[in-house]
N, CA and C atoms as a LAMMPS dump frame, in Angstrom:
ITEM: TIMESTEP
0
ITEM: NUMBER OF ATOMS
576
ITEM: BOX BOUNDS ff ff ff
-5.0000000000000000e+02 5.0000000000000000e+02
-5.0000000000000000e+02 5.0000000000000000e+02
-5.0000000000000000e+02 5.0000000000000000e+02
ITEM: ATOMS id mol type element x y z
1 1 1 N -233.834 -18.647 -189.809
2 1 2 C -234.288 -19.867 -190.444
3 1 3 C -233.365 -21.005 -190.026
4 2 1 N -234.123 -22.183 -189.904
5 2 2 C -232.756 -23.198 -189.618
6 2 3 C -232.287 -23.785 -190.36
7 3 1 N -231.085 -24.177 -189.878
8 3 2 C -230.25 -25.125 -191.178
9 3 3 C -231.047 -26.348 -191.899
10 4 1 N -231.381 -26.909 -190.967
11 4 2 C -231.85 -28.115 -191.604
12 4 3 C -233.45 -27.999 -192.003
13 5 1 N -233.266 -26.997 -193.046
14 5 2 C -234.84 -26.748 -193.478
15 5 3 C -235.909 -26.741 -193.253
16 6 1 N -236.377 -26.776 -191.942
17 6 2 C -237.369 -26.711 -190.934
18 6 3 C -238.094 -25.154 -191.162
19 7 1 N -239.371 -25.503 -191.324
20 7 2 C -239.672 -24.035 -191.493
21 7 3 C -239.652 -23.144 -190.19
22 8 1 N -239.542 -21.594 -190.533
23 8 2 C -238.944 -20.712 -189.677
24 8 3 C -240.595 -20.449 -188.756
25 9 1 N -240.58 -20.69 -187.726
26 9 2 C -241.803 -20.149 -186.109
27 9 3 C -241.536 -18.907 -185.407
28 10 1 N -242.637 -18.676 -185.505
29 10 2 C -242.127 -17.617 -184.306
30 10 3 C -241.687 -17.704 -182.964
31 11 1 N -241.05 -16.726 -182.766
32 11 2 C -240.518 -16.806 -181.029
33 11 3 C -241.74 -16.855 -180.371
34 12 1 N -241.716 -17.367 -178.934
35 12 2 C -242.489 -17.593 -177.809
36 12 3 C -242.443 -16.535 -177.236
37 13 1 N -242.82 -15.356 -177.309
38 13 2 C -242.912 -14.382 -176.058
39 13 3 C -244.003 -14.179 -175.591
40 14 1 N -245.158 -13.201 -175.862
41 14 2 C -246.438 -12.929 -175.356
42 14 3 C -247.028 -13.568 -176.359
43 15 1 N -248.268 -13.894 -176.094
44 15 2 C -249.397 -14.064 -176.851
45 15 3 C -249.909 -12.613 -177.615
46 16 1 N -250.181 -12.789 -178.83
47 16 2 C -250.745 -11.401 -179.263
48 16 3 C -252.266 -11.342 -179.361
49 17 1 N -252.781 -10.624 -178.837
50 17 2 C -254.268 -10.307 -178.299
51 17 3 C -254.854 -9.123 -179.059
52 18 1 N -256.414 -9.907 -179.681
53 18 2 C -257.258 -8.682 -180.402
54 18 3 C -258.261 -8.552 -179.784
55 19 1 N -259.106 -7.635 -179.81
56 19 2 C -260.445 -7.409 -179.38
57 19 3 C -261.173 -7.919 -180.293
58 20 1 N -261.692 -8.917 -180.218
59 20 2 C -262.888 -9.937 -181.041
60 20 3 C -264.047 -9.232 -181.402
61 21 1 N -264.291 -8.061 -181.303
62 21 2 C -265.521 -7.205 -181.661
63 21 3 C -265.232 -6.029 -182.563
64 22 1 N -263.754 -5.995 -182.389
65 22 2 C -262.622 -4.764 -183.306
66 22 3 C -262.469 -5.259 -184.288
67 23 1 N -263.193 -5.288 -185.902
68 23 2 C -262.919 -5.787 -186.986
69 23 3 C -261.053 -5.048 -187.124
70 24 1 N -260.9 -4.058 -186.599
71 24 2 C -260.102 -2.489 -187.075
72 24 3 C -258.406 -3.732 -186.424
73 25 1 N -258.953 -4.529 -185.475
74 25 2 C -258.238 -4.734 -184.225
75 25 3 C -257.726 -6.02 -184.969
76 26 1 N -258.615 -6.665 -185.233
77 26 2 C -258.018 -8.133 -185.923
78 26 3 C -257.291 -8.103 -187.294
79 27 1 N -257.831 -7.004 -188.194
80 27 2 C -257.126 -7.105 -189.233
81 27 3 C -255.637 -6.155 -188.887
82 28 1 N -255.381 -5.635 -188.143
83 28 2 C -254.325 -5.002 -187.703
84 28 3 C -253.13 -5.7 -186.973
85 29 1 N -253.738 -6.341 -186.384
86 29 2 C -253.195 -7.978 -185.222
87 29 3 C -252.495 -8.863 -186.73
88 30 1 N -253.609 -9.126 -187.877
89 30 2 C -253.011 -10.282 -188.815
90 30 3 C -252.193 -9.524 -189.376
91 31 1 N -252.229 -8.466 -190.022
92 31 2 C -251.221 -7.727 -190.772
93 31 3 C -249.957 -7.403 -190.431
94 32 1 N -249.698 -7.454 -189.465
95 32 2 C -248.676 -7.032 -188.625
96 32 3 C -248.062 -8.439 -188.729
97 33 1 N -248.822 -9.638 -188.416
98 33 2 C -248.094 -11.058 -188.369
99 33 3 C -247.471 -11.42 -189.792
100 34 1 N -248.532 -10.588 -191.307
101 34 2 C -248.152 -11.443 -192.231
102 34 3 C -246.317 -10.127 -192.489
103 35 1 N -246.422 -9.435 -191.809
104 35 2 C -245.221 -8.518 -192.252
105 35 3 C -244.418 -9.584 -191.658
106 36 1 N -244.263 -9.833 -189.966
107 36 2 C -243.545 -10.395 -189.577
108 36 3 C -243.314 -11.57 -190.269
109 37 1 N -243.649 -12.45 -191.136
110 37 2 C -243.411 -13.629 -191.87
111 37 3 C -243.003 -13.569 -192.8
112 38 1 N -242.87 -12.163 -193.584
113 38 2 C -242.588 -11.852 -195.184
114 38 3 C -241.423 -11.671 -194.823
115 39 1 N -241.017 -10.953 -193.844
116 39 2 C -239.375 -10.606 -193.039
117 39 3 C -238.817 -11.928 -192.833
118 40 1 N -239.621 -12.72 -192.432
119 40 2 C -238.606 -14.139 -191.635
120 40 3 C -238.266 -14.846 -193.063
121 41 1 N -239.626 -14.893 -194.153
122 41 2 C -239.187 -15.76 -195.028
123 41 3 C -237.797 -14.631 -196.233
124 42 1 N -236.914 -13.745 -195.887
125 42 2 C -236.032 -13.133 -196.529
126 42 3 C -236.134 -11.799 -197.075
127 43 1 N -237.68 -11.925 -197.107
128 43 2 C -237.794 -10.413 -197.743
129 43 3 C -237.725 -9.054 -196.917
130 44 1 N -236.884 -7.877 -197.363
131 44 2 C -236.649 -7.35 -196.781
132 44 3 C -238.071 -6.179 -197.568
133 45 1 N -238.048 -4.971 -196.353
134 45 2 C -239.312 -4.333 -196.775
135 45 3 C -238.6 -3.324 -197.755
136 46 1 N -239.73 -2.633 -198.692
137 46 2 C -239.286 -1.481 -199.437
138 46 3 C -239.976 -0.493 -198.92
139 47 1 N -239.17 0.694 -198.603
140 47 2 C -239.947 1.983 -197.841
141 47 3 C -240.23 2.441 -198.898
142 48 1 N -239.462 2.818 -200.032
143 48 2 C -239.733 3.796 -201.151
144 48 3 C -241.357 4.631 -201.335
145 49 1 N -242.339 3.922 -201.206
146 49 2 C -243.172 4.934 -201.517
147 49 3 C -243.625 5.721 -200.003
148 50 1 N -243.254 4.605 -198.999
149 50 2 C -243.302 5.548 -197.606
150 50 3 C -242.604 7.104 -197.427
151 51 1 N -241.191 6.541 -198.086
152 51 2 C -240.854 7.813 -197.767
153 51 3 C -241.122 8.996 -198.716
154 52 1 N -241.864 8.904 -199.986
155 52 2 C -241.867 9.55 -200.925
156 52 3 C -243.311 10.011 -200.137
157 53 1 N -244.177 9.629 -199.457
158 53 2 C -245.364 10.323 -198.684
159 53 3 C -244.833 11.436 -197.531
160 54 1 N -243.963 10.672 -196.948
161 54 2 C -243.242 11.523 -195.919
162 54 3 C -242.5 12.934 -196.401
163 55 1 N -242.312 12.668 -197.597
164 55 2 C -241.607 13.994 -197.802
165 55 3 C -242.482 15.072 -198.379
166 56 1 N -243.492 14.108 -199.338
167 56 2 C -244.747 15.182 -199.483
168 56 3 C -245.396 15.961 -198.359
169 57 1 N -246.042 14.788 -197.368
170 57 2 C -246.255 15.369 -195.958
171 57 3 C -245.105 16.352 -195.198
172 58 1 N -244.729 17.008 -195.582
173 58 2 C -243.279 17.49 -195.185
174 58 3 C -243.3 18.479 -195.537
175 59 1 N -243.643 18.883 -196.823
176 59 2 C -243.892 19.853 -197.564
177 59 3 C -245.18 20.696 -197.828
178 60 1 N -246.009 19.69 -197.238
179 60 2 C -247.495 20.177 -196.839
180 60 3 C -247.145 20.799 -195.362
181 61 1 N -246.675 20.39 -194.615
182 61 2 C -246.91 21.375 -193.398
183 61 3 C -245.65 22.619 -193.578
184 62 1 N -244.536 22.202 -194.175
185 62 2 C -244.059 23.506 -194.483
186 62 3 C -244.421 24.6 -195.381
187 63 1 N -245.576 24.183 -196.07
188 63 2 C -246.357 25.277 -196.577
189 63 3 C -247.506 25.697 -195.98
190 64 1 N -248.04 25.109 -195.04
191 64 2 C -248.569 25.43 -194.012
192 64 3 C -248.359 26.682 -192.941
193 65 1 N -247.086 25.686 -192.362
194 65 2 C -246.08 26.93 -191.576
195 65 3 C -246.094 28.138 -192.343
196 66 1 N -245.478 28.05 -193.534
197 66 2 C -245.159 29.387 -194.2
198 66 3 C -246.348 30.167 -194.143
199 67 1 N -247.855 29.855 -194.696
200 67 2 C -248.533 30.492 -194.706
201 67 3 C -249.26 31.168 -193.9
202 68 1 N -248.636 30.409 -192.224
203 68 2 C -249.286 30.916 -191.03
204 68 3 C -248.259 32.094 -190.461
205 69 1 N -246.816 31.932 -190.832
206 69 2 C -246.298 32.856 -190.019
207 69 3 C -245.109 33.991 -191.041
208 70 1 N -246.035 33.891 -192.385
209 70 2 C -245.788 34.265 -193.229
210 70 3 C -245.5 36.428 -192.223
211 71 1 N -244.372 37.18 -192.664
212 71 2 C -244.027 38.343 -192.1
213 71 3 C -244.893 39.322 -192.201
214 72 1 N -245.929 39.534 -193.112
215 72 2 C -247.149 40.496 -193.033
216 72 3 C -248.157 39.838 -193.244
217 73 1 N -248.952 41.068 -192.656
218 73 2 C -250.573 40.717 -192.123
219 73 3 C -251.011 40.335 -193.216
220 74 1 N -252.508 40.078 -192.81
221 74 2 C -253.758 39.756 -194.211
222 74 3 C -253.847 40.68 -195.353
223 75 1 N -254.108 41.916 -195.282
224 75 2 C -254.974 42.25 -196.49
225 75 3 C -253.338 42.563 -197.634
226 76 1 N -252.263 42.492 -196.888
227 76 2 C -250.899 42.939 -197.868
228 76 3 C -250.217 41.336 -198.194
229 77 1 N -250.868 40.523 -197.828
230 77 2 C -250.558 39.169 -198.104
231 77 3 C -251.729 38.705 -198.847
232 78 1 N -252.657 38.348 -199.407
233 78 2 C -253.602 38.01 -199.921
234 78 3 C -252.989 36.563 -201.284
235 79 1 N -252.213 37.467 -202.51
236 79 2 C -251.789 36.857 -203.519
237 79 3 C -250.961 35.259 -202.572
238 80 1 N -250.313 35.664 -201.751
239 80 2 C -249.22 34.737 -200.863
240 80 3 C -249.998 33.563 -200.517
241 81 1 N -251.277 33.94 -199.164
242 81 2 C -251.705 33.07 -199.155
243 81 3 C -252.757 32.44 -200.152
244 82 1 N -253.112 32.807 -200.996
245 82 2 C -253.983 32.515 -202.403
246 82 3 C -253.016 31.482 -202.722
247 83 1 N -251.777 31.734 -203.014
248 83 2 C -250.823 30.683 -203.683
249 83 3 C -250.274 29.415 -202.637
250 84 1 N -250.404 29.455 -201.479
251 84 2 C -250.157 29.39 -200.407
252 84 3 C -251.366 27.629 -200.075
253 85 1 N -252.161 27.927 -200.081
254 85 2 C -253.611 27.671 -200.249
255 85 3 C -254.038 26.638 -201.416
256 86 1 N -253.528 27.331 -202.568
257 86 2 C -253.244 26.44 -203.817
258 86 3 C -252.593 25.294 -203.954
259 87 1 N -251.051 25.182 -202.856
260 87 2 C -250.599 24.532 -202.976
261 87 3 C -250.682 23.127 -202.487
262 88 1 N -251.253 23.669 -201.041
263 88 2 C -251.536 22.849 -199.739
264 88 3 C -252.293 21.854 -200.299
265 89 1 N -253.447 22.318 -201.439
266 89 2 C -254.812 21.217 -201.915
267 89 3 C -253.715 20.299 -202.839
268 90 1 N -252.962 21.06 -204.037
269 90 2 C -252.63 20.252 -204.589
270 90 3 C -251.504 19.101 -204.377
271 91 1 N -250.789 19.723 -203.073
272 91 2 C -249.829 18.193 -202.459
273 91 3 C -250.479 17.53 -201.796
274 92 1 N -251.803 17.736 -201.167
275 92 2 C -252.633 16.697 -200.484
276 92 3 C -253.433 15.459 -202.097
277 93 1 N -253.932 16.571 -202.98
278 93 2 C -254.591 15.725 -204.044
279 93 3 C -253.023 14.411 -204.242
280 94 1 N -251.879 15.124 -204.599
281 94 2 C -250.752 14.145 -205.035
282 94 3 C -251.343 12.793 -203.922
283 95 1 N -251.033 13.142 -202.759
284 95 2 C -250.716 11.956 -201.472
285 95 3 C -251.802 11.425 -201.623
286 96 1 N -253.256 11.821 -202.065
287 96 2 C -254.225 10.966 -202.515
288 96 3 C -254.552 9.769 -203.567
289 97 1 N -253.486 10.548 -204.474
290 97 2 C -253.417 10.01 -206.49
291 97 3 C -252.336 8.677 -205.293
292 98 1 N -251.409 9.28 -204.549
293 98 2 C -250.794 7.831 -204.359
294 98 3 C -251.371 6.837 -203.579
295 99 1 N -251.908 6.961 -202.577
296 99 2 C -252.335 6.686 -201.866
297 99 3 C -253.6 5.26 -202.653
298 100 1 N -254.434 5.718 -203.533
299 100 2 C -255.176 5.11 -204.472
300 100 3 C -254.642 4.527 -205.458
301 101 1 N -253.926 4.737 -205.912
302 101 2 C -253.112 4.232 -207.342
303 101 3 C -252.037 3.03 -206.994
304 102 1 N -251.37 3.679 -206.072
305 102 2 C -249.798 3.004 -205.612
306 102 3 C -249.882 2.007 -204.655
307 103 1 N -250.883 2.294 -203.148
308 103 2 C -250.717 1.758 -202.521
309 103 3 C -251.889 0.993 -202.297
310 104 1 N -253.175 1.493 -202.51
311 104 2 C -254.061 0.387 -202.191
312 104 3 C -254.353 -0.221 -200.962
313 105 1 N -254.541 -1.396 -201.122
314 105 2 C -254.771 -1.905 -200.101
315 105 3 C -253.162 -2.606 -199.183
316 106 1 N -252.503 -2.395 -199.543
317 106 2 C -251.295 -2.957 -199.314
318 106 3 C -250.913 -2.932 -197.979
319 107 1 N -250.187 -3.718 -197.139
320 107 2 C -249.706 -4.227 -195.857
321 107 3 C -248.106 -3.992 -196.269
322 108 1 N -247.536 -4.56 -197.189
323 108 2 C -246.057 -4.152 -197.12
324 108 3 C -245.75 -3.997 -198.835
325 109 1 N -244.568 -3.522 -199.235
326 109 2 C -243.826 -3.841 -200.369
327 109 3 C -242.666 -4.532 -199.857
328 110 1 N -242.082 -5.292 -200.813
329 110 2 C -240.328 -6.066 -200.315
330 110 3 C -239.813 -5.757 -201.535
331 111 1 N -237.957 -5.735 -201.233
332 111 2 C -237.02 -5.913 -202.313
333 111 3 C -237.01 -7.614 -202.792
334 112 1 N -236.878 -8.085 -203.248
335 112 2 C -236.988 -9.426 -203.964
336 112 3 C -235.589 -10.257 -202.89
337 113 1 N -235.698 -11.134 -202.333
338 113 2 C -234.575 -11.75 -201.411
339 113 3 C -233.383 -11.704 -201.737
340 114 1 N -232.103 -11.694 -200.681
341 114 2 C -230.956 -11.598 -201.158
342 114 3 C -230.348 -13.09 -201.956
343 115 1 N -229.503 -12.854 -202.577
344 115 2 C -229.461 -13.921 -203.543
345 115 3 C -229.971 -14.64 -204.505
346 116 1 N -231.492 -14.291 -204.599
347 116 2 C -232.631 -14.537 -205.384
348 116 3 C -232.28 -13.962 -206.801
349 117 1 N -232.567 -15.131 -207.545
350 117 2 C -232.499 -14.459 -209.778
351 117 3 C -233.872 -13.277 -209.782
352 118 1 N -235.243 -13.532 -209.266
353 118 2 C -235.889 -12.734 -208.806
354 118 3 C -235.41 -11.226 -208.703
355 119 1 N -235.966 -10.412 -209.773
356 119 2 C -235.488 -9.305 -209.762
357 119 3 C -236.789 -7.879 -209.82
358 120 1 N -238.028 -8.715 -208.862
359 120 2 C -239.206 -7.927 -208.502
360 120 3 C -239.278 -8.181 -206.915
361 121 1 N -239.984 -7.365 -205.915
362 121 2 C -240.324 -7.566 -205.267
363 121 3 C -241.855 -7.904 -204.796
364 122 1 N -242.417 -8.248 -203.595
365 122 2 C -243.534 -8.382 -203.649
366 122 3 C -244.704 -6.93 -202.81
367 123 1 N -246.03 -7.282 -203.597
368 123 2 C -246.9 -6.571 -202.758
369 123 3 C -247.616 -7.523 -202.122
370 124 1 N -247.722 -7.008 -200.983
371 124 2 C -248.777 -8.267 -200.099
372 124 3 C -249.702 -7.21 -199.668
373 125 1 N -251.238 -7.502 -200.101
374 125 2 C -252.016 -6.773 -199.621
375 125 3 C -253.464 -7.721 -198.703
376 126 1 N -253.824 -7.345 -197.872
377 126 2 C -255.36 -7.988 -197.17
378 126 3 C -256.321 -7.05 -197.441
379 127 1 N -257.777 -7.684 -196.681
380 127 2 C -259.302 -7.052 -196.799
381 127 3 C -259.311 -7.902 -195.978
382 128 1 N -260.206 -7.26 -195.159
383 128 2 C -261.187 -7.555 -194.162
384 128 3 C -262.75 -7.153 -194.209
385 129 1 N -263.563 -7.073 -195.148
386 129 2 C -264.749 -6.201 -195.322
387 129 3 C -265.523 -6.168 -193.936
388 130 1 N -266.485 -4.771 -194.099
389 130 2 C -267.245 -5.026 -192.84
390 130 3 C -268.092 -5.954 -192.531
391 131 1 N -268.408 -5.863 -191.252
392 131 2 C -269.308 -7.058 -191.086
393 131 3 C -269.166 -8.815 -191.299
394 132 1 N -267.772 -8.827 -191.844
395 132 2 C -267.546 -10.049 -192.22
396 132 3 C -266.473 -10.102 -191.539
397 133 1 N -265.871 -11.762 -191.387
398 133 2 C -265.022 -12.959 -190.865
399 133 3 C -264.057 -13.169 -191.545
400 134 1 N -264.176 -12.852 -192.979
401 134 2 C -263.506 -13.404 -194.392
402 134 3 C -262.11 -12.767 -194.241
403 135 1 N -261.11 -12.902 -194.407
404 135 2 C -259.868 -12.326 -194.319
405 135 3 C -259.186 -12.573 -195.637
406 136 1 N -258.768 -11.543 -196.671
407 136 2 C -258.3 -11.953 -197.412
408 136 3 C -256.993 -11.378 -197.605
409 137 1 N -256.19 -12.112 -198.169
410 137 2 C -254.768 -12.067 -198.605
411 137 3 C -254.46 -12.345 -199.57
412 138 1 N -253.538 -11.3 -199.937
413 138 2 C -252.991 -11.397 -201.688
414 138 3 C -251.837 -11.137 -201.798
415 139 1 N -251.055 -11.719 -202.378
416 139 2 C -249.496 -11.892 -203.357
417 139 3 C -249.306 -11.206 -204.303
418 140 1 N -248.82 -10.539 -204.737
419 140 2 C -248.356 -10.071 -206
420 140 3 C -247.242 -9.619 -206.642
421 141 1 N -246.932 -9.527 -207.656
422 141 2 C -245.128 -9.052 -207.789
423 141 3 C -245.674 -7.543 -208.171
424 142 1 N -244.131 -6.708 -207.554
425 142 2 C -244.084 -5.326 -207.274
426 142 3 C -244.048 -4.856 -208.194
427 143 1 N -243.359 -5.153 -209.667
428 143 2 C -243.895 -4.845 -211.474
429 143 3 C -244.501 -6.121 -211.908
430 144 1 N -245.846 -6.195 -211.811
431 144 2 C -246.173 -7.166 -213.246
432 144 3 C -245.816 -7.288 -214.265
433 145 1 N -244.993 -6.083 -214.952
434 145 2 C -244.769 -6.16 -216.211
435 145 3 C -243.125 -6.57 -216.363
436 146 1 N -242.974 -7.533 -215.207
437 146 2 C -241.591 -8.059 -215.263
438 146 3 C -241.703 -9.149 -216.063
439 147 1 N -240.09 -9.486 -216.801
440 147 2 C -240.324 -11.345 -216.829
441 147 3 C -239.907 -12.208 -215.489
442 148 1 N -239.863 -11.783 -214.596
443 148 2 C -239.688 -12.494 -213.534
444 148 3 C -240.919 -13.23 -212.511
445 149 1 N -242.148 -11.623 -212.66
446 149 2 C -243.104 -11.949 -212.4
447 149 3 C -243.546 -13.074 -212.105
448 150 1 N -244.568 -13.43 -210.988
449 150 2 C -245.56 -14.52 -211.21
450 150 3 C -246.917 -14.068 -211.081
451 151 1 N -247.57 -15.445 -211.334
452 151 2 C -249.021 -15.102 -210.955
453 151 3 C -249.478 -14.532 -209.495
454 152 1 N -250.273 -13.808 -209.424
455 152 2 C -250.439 -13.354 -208.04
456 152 3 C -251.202 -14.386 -207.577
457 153 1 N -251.254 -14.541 -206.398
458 153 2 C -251.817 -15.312 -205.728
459 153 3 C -252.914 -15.128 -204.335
460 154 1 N -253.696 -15.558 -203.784
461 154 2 C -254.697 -15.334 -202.695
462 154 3 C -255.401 -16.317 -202.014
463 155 1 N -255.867 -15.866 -200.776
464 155 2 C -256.414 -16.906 -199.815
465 155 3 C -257.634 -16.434 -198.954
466 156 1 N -258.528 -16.536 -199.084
467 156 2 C -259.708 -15.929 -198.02
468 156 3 C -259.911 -17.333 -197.002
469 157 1 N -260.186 -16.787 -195.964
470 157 2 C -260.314 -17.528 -194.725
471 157 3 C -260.917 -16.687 -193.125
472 158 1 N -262.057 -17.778 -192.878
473 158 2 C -262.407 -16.969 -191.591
474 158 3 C -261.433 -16.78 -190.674
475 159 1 N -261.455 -15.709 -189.97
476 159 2 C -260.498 -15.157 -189.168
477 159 3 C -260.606 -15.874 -187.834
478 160 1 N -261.916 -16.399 -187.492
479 160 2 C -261.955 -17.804 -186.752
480 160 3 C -261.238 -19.019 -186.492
481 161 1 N -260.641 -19.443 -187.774
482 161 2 C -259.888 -20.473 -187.565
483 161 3 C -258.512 -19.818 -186.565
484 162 1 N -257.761 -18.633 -186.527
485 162 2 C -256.676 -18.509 -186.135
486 162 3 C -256.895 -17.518 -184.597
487 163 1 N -257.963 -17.197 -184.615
488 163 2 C -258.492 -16.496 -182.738
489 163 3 C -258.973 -17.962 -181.869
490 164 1 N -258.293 -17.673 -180.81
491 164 2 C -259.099 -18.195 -179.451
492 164 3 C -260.414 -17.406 -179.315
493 165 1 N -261.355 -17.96 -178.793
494 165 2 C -262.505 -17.108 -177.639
495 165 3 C -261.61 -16.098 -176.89
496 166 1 N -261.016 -16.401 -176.346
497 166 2 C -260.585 -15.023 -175.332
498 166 3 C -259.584 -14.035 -176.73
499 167 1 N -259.408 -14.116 -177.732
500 167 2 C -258.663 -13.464 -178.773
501 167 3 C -257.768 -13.481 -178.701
502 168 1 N -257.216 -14.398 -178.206
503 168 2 C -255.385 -14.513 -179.121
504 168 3 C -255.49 -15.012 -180.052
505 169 1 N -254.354 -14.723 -180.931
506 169 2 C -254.194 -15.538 -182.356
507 169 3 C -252.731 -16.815 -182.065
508 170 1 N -254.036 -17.73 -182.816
509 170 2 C -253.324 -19.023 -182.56
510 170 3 C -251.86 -18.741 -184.142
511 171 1 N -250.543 -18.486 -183.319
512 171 2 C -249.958 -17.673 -184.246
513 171 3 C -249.14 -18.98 -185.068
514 172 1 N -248.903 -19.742 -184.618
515 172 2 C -248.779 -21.15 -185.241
516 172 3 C -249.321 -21.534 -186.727
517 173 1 N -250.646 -21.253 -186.728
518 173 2 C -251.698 -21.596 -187.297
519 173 3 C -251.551 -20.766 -188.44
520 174 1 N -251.628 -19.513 -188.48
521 174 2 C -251.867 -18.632 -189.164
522 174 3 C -250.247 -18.091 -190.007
523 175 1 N -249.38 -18.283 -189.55
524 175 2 C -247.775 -18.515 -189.825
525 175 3 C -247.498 -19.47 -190.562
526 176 1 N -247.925 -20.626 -190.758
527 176 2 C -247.93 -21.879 -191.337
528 176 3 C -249.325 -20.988 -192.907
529 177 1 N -250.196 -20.829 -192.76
530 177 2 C -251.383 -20.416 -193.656
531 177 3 C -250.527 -19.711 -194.661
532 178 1 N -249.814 -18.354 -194.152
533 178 2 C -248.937 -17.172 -194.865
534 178 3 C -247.895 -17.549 -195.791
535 179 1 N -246.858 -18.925 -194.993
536 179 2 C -246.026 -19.553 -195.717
537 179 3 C -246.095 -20.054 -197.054
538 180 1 N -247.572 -20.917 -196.679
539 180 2 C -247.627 -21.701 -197.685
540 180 3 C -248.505 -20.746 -199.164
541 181 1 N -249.101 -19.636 -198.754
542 181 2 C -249.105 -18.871 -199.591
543 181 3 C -247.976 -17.796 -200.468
544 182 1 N -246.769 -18.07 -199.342
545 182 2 C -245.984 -17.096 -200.005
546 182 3 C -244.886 -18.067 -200.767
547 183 1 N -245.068 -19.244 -200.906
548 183 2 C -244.687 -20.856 -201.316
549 183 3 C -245.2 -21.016 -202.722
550 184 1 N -247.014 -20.872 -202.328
551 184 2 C -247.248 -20.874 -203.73
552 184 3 C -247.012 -19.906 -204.996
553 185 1 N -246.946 -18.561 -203.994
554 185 2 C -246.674 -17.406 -205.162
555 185 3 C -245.002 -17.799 -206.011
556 186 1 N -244.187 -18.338 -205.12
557 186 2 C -242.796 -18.574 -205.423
558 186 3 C -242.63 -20.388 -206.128
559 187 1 N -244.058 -20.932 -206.554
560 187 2 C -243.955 -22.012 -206.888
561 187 3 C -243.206 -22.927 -206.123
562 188 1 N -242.981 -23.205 -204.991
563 188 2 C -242.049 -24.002 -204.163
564 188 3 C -242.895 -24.7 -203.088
565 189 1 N -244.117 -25.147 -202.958
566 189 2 C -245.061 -25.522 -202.742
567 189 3 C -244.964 -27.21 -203.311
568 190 1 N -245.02 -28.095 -202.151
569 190 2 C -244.586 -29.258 -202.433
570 190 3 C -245.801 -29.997 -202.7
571 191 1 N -247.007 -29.765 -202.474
572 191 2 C -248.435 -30.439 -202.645
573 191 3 C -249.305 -29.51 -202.37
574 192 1 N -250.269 -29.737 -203.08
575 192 2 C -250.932 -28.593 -203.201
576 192 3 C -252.645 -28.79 -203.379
């Protein structure tokens, strides 16, 4: 960020390029940009529920393993893999319950900035529905049931305004859009 309060741009390196017919492609292209902007404006990311999947997933294939190279055959193993089997569904159901519950639609979680009284972080989640242009983006604090909390906040916008015809994203454009949403969630939004 610079000293003299200039808001923070991205570097000049490549142009970043979507396939204009890849709904999968553009909302993947923006998401990736609004991470990169949640990072520039201080927030650092929270892995926590990443890695709490990773370790489930972890434990699903090591019960996997076990049950494939478990030391005796089929018919003297049966109870093993029965339990075996049991388990596999129910750490996949868990990674589901989170997956729906926890994470949603979500693009990132953050720890709340360094130095910040702010003592929530944020969820930033998008939609892209099919068939549609509409891009939406949402703000939210990581406990609502903080007093720090704010209102969540959101922005739908055709995904048009920020592609060229040939599909780059005019990243200028769309960097400036993110800011001023992550401005308003933080009330620091000078006109509005």
């Amino acid at each position: 960020m610079a000293s003299d309060g200039a808001v923070a741009t991205p570097a000049k390196v490549t142009p970043k390029k979507a396939n204009l017919l890849d709904p999968h492609s553009i909302k993947h292209l923006l998401d990736e940009t609004v991470s990169e902007v949640v990072k520039a404006k201080g927030y650092a990311e929270n892995t926590r529920l990443g890695n709490w999947k990773l370790l489930i997933g972890t434990v699903v294939i090591a019960i996997a393993l076990l049950a494939q190279f478990y030391p005796k055959k089929f018919p003297q193993n049966r109870e093993f893999l029965l339990g075996c089997i049991a388990l596999y569904v129910v750490m996949n159901v868990v990674l589901l319950i989170l997956s729906y519950t926890k994470e949603k639609d979500a693009i990132i979680f953050t720890h709340p900035p360094a130095g910040s009284f702010n003592n929530t972080g944020l969820v930033i989640s998008s939609k892209l529905p099919r068939f549609s242009d509409m891009y939406n983006l949402s703000i939210a604090s990581a406990d609502p049931e903080s007093i720090s909390a704010h209102k969540p906040v959101h922005f739908t916008k055709s995904v048009t305004k920020w592609f060229t015809k040939e599909g780059v994203l005019v990243e200028g454009l769309f960097w400036k859009d993110v800011e001023r949403l992550i401005d308003d969630y933080n009330n620091e939004r000078k006109s509005k």
